[in-house]
C-alpha positions in Angstrom: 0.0 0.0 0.0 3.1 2.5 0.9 3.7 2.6 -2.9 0.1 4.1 -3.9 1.0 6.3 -0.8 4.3 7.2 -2.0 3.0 8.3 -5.2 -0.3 10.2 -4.3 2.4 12.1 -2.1 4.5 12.3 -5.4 1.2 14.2 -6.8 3.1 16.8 -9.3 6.5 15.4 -9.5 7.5 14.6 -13.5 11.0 14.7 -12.6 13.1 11.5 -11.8 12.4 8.2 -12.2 10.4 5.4 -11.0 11.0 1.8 -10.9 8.7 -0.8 -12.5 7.8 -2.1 -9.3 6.6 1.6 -7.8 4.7 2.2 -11.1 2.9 -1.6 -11.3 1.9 -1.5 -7.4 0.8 1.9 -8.2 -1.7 0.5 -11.4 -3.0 -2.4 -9.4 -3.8 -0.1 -6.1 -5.5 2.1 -8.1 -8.0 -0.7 -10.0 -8.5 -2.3 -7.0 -10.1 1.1 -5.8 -11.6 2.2 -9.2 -13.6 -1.0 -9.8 -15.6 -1.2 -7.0 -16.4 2.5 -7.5 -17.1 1.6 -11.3 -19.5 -1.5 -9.8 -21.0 1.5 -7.1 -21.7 3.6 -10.3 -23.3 1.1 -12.1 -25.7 0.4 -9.5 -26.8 3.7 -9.0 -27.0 4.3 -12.6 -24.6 6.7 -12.6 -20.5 7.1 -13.5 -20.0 9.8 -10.8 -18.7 7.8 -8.3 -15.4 6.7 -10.8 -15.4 9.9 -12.4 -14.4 11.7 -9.0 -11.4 9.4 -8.2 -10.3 9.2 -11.8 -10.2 13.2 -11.8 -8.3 12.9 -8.7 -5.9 10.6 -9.2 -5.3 12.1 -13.1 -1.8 14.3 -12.6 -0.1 11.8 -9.6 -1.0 8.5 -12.5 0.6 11.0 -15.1 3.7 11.7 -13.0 4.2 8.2 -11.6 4.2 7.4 -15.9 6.3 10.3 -16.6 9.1 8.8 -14.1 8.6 5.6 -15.5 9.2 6.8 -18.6 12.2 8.3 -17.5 13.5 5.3 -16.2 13.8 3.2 -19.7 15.5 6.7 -21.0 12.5 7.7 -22.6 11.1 11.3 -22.8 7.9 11.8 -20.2 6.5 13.3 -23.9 6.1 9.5 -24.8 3.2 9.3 -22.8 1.3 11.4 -25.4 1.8 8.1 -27.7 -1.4 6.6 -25.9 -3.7 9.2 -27.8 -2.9 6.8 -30.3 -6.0 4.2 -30.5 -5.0 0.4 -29.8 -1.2 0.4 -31.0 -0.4 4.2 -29.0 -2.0 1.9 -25.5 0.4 -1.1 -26.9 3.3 1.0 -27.3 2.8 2.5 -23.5 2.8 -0.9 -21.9 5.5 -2.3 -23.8 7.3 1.4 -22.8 6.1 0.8 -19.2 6.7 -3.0 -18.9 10.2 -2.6 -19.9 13.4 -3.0 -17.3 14.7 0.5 -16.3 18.2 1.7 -17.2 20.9 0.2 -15.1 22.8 3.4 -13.1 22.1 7.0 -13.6 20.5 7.9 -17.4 20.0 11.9 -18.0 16.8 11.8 -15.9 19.0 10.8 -12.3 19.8 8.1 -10.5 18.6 4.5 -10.8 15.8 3.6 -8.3 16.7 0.1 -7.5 20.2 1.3 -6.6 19.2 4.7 -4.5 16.8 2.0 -2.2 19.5 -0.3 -1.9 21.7 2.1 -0.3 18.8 3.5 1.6 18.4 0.1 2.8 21.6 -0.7 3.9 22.7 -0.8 7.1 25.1 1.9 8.0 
C-alpha cells in the first residue's frame, strides 16, 4: 500500500524516475479502488462515483508514468503516444513493462540502486 501512498504524495512530480515495481503497485492499487467504485456507479446508474477518483488521481498516475518513462531513458513526452488508439496503449505498456536503465540515465539516479543504499545498514 506504501507505494500508492508514495505516489499520491509524489502528486506533481514529472522529474526522476520510478522503478517498475513503484509504477505496477501503483496501477494495481489504483483498480483495485476504481472497480468497485465503477461497480458502485453502475448500480446507482450513474459514472460519478469513478469519475471523482479518476479526476483525482489524473496528474499523480501522469507523474508516476512520466518517471517511468524516465526510467527506460525515454522522454515523459512519450506518454502522449497513448492518444494513439489500440497500438499508442500497446506501445505505452510495452514502454512501461520494460526493465529501467541500469545506473544513472539523464533523468537521475537508478531507483533500484538509491533504495538499496537506503536500505543498507550503516
Amino acid at each position: 500500500m506504501h507505494w500508492y501512498l508514495d505516489v499520491l504524495k509524489k502528486y506533481a512530480v514529472f522529474r526522476g524516475r520510478a522503478d517498475c515495481k513503484e509504477y505496477w503497485m501503483y496501477t494495481l492499487f489504483s483498480l483495485i479502488i476504481a472497480v468497485p467504485l465503477y461497480l458502485l456507479g453502475m448500480a446507482i446508474g450513474s459514472p460519478i462515483p469513478v469519475l471523482i477518483y479518476c479526476v483525482a488521481v489524473l496528474l499523480p498516475s501522469l507523474g508516476v508514468t512520466v518517471r517511468r518513462l524516465h526510467d527506460t531513458g525515454k522522454s515523459g513526452w512519450a506518454v502522449l503516444i497513448g492518444i494513439v488508439p489500440i497500438l499508442g496503449d500497446l506501445a505505452l505498456l510495452v514502454f512501461t513493462a520494460t526493465a529501467g536503465d541500469p545506473g544513472r540515465n539523464k533523468y537521475g539516479e537508478d531507483p533500484k540502486a538509491v533504495a538499496a543504499v537506503a536500505a543498507s545498514p550503516a
